[in-house]
Biopython code that builds the backbone (N, CA, C, O; Angstrom):
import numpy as np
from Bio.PDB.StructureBuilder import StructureBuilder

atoms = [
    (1, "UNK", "N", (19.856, 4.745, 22.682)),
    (1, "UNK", "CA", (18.540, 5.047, 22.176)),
    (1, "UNK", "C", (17.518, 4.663, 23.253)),
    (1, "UNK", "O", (17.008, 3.664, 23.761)),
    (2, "UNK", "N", (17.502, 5.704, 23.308)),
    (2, "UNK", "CA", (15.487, 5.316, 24.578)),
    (2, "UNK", "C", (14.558, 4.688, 24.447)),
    (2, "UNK", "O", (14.095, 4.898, 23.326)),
    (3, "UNK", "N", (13.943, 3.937, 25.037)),
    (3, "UNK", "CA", (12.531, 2.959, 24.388)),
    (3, "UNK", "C", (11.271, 4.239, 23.574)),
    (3, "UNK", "O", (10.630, 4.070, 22.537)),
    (4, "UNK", "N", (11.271, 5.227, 24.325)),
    (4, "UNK", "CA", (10.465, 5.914, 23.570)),
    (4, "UNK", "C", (10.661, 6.286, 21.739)),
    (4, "UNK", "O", (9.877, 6.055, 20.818)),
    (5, "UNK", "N", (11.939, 6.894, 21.725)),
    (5, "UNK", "CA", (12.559, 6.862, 20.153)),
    (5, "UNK", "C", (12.272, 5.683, 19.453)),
    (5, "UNK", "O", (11.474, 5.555, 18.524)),
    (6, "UNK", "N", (12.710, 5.161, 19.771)),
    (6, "UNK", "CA", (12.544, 2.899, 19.066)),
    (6, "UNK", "C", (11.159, 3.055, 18.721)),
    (6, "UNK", "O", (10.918, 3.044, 17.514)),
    (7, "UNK", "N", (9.934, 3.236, 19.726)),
    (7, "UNK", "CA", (8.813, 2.665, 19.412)),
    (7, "UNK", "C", (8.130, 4.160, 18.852)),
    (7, "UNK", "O", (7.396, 3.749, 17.954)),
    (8, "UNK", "N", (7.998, 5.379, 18.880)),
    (8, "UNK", "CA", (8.396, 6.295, 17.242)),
    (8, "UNK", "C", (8.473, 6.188, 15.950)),
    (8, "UNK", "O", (7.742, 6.557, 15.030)),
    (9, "UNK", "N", (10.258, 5.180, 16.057)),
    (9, "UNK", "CA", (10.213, 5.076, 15.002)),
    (9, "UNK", "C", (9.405, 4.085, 14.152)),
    (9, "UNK", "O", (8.949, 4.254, 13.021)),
    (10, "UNK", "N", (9.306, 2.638, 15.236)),
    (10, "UNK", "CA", (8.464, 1.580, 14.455)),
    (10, "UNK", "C", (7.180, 2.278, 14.756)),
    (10, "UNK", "O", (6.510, 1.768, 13.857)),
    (11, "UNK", "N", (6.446, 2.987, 15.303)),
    (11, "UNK", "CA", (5.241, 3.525, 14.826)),
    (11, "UNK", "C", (5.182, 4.525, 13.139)),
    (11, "UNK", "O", (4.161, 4.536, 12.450)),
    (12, "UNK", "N", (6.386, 5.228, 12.771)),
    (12, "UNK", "CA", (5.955, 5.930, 11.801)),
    (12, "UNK", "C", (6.660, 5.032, 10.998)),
    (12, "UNK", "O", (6.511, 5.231, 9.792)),
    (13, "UNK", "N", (7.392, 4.093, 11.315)),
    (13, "UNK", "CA", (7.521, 2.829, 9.832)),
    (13, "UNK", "C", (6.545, 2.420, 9.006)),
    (13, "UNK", "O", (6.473, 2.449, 7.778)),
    (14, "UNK", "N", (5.363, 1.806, 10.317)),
    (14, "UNK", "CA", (4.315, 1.293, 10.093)),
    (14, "UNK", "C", (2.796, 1.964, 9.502)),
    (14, "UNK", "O", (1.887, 1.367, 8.924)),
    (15, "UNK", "N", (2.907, 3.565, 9.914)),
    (15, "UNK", "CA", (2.725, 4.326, 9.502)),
    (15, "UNK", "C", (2.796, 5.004, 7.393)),
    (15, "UNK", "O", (2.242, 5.199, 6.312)),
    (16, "UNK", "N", (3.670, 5.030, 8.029)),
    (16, "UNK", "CA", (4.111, 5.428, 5.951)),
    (16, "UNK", "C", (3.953, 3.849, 5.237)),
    (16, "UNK", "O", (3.618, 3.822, 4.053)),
    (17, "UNK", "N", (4.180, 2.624, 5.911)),
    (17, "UNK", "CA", (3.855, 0.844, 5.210)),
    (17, "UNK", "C", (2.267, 0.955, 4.520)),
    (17, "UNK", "O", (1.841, 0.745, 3.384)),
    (18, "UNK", "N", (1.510, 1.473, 6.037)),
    (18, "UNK", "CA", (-0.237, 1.654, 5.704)),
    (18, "UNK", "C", (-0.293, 2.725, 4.598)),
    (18, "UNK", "O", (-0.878, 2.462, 3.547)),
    (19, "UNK", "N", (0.410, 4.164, 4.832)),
    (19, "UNK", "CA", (0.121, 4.849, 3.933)),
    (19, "UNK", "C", (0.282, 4.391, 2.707)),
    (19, "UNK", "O", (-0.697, 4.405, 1.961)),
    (20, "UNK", "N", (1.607, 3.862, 2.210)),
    (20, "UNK", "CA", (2.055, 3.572, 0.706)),
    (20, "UNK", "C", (1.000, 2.411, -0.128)),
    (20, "UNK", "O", (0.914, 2.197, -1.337)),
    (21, "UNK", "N", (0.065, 1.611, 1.314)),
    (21, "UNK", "CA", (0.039, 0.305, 0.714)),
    (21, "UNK", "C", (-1.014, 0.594, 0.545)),
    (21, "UNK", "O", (-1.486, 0.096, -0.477)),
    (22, "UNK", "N", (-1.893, 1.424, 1.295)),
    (22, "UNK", "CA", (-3.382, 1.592, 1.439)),
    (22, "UNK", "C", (-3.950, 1.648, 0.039)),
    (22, "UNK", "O", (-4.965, 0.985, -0.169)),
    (23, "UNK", "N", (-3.378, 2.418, -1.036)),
    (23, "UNK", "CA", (-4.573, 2.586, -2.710)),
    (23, "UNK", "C", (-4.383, 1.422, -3.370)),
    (23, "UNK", "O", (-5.362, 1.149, -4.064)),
    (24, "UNK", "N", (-3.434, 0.559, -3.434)),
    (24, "UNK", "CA", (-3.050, -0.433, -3.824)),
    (24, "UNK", "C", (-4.192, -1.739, -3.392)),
    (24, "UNK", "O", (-4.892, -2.446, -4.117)),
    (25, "UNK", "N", (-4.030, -1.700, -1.934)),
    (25, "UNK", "CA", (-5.154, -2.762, -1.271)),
    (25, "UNK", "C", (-6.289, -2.364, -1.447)),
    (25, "UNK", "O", (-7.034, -3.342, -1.520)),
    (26, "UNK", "N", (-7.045, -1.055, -1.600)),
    (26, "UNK", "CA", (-7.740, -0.706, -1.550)),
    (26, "UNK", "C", (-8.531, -0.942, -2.759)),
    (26, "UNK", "O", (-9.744, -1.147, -2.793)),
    (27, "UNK", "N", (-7.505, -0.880, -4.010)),
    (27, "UNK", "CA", (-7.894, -1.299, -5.626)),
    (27, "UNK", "C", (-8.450, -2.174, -5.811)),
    (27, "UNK", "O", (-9.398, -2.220, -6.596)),
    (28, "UNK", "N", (-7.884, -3.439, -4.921)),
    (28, "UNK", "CA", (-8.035, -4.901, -5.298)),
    (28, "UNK", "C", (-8.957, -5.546, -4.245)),
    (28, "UNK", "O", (-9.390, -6.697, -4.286)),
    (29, "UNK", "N", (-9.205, -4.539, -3.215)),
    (29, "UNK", "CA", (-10.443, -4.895, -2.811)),
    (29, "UNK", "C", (-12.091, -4.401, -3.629)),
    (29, "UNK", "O", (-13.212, -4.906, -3.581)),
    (30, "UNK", "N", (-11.658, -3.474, -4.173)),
    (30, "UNK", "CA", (-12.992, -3.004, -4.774)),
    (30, "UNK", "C", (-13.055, -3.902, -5.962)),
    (30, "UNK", "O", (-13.974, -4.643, -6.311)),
    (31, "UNK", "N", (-12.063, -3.720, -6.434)),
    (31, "UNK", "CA", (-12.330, -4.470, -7.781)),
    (31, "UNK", "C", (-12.624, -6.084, -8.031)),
    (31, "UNK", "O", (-13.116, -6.543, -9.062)),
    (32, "UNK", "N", (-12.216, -6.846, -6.867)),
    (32, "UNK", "CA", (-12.250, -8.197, -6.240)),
    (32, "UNK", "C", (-13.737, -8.138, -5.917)),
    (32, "UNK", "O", (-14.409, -9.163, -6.029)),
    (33, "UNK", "N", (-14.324, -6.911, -5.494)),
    (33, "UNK", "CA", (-15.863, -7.365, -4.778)),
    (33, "UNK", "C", (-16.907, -7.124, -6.178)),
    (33, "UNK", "O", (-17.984, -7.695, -6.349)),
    (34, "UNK", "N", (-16.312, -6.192, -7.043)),
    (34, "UNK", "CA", (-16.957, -5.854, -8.341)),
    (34, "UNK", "C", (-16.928, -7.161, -8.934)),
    (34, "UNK", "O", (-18.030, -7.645, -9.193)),
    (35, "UNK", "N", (-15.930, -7.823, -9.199)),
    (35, "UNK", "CA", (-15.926, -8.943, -9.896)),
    (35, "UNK", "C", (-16.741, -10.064, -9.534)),
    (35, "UNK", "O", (-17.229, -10.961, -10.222)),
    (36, "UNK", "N", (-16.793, -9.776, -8.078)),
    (36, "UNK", "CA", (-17.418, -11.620, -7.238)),
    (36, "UNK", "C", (-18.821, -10.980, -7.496)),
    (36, "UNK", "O", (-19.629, -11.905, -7.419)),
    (37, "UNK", "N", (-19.400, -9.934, -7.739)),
    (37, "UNK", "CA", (-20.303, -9.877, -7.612)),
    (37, "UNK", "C", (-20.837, -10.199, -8.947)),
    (37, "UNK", "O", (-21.832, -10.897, -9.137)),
    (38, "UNK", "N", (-20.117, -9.648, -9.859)),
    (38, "UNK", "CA", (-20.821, -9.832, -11.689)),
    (38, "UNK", "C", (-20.508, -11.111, -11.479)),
    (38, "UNK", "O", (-21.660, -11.498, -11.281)),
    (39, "UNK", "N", (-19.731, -12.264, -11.342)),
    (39, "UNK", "CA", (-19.725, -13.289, -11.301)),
    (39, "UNK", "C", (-21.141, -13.953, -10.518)),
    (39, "UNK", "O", (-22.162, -14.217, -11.152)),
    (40, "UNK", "N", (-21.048, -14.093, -9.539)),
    (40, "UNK", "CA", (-22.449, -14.537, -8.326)),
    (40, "UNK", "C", (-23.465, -14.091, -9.798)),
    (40, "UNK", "O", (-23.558, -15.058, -10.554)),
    (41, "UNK", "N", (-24.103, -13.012, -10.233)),
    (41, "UNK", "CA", (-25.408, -12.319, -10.349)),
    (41, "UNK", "C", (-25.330, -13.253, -12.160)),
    (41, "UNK", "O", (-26.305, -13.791, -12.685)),
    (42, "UNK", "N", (-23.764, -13.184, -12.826)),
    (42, "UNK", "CA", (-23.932, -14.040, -14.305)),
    (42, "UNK", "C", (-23.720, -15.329, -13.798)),
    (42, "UNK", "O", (-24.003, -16.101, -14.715)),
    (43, "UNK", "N", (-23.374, -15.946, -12.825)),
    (43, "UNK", "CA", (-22.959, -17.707, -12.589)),
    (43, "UNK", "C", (-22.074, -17.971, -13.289)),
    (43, "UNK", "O", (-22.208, -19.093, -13.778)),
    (44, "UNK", "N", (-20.872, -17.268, -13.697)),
    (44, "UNK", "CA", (-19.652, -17.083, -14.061)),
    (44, "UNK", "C", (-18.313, -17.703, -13.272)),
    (44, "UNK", "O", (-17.558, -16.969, -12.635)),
    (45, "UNK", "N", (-18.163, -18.782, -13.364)),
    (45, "UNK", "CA", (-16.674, -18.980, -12.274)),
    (45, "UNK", "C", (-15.941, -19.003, -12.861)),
    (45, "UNK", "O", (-15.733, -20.214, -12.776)),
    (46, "UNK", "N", (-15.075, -18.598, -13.644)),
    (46, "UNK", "CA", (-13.851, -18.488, -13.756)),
    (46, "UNK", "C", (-12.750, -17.450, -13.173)),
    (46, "UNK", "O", (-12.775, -16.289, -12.765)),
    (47, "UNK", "N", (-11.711, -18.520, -13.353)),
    (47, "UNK", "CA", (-10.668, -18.017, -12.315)),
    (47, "UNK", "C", (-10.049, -16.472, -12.775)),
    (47, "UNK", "O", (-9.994, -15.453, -12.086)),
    (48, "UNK", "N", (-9.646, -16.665, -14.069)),
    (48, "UNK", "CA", (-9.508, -15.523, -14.759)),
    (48, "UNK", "C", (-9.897, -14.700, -14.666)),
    (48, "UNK", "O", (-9.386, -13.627, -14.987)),
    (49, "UNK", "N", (-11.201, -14.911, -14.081)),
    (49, "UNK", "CA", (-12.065, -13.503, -14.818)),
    (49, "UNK", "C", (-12.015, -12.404, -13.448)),
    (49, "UNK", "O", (-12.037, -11.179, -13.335)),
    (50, "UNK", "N", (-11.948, -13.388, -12.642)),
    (50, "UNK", "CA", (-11.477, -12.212, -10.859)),
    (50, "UNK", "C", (-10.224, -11.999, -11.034)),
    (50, "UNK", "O", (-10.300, -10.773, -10.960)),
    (51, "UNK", "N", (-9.122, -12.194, -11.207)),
    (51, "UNK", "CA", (-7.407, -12.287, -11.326)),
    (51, "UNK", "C", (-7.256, -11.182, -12.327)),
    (51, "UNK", "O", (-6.737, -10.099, -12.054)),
    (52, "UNK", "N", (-7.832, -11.576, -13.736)),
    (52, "UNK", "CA", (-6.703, -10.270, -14.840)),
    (52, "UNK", "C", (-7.625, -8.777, -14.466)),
    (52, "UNK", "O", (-6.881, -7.797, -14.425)),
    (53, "UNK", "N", (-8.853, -8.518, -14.241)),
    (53, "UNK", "CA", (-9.017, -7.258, -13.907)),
    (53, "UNK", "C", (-8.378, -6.551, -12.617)),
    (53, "UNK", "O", (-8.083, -5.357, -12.655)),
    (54, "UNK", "N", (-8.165, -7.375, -11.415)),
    (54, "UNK", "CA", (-7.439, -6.844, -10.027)),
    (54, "UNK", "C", (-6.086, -6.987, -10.626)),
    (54, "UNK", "O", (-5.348, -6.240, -9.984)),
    (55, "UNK", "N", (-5.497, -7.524, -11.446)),
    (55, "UNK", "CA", (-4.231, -7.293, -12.330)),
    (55, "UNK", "C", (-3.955, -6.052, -12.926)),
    (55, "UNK", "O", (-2.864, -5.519, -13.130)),
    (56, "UNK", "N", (-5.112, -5.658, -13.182)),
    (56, "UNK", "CA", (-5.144, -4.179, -14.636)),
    (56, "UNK", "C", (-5.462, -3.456, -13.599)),
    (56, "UNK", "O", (-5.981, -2.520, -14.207)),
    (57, "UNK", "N", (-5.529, -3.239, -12.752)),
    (57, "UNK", "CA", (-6.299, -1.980, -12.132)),
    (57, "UNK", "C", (-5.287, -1.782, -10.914)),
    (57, "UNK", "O", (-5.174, -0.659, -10.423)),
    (58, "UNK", "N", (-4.570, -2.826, -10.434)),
    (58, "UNK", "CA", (-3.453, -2.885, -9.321)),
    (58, "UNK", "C", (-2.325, -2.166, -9.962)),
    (58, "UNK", "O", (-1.672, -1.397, -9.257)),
    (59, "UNK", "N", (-1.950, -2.352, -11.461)),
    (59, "UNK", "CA", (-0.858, -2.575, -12.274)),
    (59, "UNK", "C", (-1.172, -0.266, -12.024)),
    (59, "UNK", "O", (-0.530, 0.571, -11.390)),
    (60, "UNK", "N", (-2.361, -0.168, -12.859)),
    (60, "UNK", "CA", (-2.699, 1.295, -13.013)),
    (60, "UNK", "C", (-2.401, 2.050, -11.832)),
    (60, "UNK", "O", (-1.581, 2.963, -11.733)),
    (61, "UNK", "N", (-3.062, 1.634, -11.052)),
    (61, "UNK", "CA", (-2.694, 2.406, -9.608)),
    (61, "UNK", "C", (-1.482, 2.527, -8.913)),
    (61, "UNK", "O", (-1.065, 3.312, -8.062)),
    (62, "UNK", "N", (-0.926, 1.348, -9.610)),
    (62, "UNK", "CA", (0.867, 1.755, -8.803)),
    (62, "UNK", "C", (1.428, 2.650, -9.689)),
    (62, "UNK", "O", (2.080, 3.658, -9.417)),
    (63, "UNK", "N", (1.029, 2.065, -11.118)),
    (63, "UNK", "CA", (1.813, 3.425, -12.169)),
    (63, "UNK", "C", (1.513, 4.603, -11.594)),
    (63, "UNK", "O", (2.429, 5.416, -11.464)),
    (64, "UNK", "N", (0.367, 4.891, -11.199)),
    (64, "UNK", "CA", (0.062, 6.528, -11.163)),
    (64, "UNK", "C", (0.573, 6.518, -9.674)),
    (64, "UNK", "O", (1.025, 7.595, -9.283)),
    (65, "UNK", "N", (0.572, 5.896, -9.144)),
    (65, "UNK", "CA", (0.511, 6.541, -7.807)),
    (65, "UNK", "C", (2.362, 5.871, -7.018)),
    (65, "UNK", "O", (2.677, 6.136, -5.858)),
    (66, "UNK", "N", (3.086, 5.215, -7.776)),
    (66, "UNK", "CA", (4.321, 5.209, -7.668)),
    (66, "UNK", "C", (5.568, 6.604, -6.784)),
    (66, "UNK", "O", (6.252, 6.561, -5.762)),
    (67, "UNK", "N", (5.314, 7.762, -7.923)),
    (67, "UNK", "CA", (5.797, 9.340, -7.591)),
    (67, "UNK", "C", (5.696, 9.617, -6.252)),
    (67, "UNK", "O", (6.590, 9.957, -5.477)),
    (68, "UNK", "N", (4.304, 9.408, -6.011)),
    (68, "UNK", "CA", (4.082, 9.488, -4.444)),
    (68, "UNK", "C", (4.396, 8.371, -3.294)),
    (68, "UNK", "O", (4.539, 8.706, -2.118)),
    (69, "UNK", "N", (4.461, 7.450, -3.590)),
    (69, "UNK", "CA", (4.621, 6.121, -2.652)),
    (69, "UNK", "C", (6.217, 6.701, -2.552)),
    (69, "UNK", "O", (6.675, 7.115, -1.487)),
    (70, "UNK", "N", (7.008, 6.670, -3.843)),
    (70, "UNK", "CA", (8.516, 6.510, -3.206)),
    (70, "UNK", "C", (8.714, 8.606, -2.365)),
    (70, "UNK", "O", (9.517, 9.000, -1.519)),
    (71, "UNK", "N", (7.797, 9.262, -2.983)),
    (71, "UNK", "CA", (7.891, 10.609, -2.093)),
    (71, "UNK", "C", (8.214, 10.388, -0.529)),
    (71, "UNK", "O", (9.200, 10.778, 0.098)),
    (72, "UNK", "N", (7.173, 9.698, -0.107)),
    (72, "UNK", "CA", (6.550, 9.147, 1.127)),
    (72, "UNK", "C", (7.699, 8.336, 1.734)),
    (72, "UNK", "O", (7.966, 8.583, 2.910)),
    (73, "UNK", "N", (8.347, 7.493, 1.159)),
    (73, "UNK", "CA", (9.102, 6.788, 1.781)),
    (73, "UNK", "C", (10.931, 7.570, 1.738)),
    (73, "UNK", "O", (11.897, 7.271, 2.441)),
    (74, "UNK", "N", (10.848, 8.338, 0.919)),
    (74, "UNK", "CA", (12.139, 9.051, 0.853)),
    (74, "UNK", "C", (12.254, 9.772, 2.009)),
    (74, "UNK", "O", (13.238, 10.132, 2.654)),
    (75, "UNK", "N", (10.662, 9.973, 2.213)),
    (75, "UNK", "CA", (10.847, 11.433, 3.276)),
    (75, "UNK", "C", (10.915, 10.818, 4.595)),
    (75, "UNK", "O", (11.255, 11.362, 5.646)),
    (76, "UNK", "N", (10.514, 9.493, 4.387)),
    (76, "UNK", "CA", (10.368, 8.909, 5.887)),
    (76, "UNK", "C", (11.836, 8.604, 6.157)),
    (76, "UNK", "O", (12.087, 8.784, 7.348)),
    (77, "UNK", "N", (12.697, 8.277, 5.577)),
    (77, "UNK", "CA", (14.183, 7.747, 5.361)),
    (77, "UNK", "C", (14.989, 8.991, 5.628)),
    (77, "UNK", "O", (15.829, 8.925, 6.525)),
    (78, "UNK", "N", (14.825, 10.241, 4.889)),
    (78, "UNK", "CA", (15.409, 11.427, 5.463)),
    (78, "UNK", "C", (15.285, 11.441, 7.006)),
    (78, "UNK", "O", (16.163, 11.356, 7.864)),
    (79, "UNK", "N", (13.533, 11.615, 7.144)),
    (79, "UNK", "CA", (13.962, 12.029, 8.656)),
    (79, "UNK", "C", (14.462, 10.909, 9.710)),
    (79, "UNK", "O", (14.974, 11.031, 10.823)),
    (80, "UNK", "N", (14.122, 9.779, 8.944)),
    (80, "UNK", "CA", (15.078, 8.948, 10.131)),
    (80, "UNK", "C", (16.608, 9.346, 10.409)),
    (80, "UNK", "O", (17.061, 9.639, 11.515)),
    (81, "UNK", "N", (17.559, 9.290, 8.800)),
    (81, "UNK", "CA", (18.402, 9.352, 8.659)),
    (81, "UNK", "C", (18.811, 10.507, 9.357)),
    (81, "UNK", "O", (19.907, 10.528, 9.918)),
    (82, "UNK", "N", (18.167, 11.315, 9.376)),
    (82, "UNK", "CA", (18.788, 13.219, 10.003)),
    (82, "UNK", "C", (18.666, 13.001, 11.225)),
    (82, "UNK", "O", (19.465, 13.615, 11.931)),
    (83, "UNK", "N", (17.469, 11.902, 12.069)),
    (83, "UNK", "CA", (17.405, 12.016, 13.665)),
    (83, "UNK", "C", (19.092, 11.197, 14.138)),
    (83, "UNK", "O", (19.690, 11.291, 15.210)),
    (84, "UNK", "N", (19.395, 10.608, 13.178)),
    (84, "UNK", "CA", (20.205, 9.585, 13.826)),
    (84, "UNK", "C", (21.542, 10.243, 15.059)),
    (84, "UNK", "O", (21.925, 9.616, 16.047)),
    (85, "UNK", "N", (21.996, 11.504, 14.669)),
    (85, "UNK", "CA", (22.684, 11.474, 15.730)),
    (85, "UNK", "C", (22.199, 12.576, 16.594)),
    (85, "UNK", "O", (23.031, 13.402, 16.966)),
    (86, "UNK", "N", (20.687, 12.727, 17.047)),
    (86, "UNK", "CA", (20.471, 13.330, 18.174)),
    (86, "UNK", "C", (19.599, 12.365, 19.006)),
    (86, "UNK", "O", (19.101, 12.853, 20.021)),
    (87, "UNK", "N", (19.266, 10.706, 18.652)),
    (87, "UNK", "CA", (19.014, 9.589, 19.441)),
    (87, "UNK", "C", (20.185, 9.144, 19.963)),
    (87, "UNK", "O", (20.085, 8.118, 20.636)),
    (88, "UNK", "N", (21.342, 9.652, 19.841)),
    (88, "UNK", "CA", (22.644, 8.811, 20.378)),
    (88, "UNK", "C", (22.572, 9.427, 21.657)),
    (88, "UNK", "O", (23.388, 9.133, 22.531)),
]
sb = StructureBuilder()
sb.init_structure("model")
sb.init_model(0)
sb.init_chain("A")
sb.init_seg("    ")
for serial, (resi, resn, name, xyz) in enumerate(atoms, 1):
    if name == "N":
        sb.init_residue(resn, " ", resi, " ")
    sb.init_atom(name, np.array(xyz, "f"), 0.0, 1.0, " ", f" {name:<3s}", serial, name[0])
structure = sb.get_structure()
């Protein structure tokens, strides 16, 4: 295997990792800044109250968006799997 193939493949590993992970992080950042903020503006600290909504809304977004995450990673696994014997 050639250094070029190798670093390919860990580029589109890392690649489809960002893709799958991106709506997920992306949830719990919005919803983490929604929360700190109604918190800050009511003087609200509780721990709870930032935790179970980035809970409910992390939980939603993987449900829906599951179909596609494992799409994404099947397909990335095919084409690894199919390159394998023309890197030999």
């Amino acid at each position: 295997m050639s250094p070029e193939i190798a670093i390919d493949i860990g580029r589109d590993a890392i690649l489809v990792m960002l893709l799958a992970s991106a709506p997920v992080l992306a949830t719990g950042l919005i919803v983490g800044l929604i929360t700190g903020i109604f918190q800050a503006v009511t003087q609200i600290n509780e721990q709870s109250l930032s935790f179970i909504p980035k809970l409910i809304a992390v939980v939603i977004v993987v449900s829906l968006l599951l179909p596609w995450m494992i799409n994404q990673l099947v397909h990335y696994s095919t084409n690894l799997i199919s390159g394998i014997p023309g890197s030999l």
